[in-house]
C-alpha positions in Angstrom: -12.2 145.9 135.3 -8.6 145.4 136.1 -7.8 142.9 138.6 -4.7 144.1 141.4 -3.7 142.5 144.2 -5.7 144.8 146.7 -9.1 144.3 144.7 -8.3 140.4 144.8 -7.8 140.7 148.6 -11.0 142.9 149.1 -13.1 140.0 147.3 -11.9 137.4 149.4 -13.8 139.0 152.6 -10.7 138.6 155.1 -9.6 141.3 157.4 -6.1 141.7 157.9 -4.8 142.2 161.9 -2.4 144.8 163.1 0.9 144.3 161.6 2.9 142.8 164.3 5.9 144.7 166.2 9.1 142.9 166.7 9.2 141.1 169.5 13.5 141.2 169.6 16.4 142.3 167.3 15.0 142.4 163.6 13.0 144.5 160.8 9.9 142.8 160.4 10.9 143.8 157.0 13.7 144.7 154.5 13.8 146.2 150.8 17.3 145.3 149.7 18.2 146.9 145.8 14.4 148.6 145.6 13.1 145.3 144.0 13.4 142.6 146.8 11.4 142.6 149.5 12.3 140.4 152.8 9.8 139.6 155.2 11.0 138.1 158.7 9.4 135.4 160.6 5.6 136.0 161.2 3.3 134.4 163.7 -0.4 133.6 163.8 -1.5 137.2 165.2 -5.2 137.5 165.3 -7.4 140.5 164.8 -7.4 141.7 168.2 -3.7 141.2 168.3 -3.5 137.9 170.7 -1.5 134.3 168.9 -3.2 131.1 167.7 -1.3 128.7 170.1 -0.8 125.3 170.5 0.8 122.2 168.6 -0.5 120.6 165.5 -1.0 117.1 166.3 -1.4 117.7 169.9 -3.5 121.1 170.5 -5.0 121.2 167.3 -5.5 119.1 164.0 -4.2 119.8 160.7 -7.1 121.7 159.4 -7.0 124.2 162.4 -2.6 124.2 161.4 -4.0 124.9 157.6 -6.2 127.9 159.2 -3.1 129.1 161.3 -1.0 128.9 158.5 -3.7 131.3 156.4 -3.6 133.5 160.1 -0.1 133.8 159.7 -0.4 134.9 155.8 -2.4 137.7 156.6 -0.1 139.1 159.3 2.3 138.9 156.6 -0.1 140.7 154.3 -1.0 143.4 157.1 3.5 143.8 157.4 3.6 144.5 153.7 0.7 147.2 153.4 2.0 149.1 156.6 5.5 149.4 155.1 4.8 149.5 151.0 1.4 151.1 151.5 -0.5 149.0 149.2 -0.2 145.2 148.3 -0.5 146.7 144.9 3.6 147.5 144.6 4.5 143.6 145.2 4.9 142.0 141.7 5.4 138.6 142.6 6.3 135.7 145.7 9.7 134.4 145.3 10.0 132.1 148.4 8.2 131.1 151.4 9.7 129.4 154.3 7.3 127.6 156.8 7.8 126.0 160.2 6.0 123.9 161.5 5.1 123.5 165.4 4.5 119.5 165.5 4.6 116.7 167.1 7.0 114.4 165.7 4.8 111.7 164.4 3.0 114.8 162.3 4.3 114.4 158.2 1.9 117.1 157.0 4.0 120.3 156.9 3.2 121.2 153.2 -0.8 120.6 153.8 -0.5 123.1 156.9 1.8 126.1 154.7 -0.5 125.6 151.8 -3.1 128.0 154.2 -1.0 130.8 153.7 0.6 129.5 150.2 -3.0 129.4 148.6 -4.2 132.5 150.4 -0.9 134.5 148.4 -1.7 132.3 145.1 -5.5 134.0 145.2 -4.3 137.8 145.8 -1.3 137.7 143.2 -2.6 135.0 140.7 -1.9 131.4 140.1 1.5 132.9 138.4 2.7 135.6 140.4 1.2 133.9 143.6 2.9 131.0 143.9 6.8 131.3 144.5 9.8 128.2 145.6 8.7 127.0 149.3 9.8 125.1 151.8 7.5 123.4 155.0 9.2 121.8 157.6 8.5 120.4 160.9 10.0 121.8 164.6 10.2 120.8 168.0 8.6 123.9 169.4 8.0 127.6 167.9 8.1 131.2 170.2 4.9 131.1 172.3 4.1 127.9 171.4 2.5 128.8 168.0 1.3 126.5 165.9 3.1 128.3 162.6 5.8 130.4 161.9 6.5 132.2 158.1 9.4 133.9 156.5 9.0 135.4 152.7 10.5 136.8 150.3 9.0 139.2 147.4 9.6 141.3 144.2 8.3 144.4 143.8 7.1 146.3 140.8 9.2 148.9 139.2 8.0 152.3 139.1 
C-alpha cells in the first residue's frame, strides 16, 4: 500500500483543530505561480479553538515549547487542508520560519521548532519533510503565545 501524506497523518493519531481565521490584514495563505504555497504566521490554536499561552522559560519548559511548537504545526496542517483540500497536493516543505516566545536567557529555539519540524518530516517523509528553517528567539509574541510559525511549500503538479 502507497504511503501519501494524508495516510501518514491518519497513522500518527493527532487531530487537527479548526483552521484559524485571521485575526488582522493577511491570507492565512497564498498560492503564488500554482506551485508555491505561502502559509502566514500560525499560532498554537487548540482543538477547541482557545491558544497555548505563556513564555518558554518562564510559563512553561522547553518540552511543553517543543509540544506548542507540534500545536502550532497542526494548525498549519488544518490551514492547508481547508484551502488545498487534502495534504495529499503538497509535494514538499521548502522553508519554515519559527519564533520563539522566550525569556532571554532561553538558547533553545531549534529544540522548540523541531515539534512542528519533525511532526512535517513524519507526514511528507524524511525527504520531502524536511525543508531550510530558521528558529529564533523574541521578546514577546501576539497573546503571549509561546510559538509562532510561517511556511512555505511546493505543491504537486497535476
Amino acid at each position: 500500500m502507497e504511503t501519501t501524506p494524508e495516510s501518514n497523518f491518519a497513522a500518527l493519531g493527532l487531530t487537527l483543530p479548526p483552521a484559524p481565521k485571521p485575526l488582522g490584514v493577511y491570507k492565512p495563505l497564498l498560492i503564488v505561480d500554482k506551485r508555491w504555497v505561502y502559509v502566514s504566521g500560525h499560532g498554537t490554536v487548540q482543538d477547541d479553538g482557545t491558544l497555548i499561552k505563556g513564555r518558554i522559560g518562564k510559563d512553561m519548559d522547553a518540552d511543553q515549547g517543543k509540544l506548542a511548537a507540534r500545536q502550532v504545526g497542526l494548525a498549519i496542517l488544518a490551514t492547508l487542508k481547508a484551502n488545498l483540500g487534502s495534504l495529499n497536493r503538497v509535494k514538499r516543505v521548502i522553508k519554515v520560519l519559527g519564533m520563539v516566545n522566550c525569556t532571554t536567557d532561553f538558547e533553545k529555539h531549534p529544540f522548540i521548532i523541531n515539534g512542528c519540524s519533525e511532526l512535517f518530516a513524519k507526514v511528507w517523509g524524511e525527504e520531502n519533510g524536511i525543508g531550510v528553517r530558521s528558529a529564533v528567539g523574541m521578546g514577546t509574541l501576539p497573546d503571549n503565545i509561546p510559538v509562532e510559525i510561517e511556511a512555505m511549500f511546493e505543491l504537486e503538479e497535476k
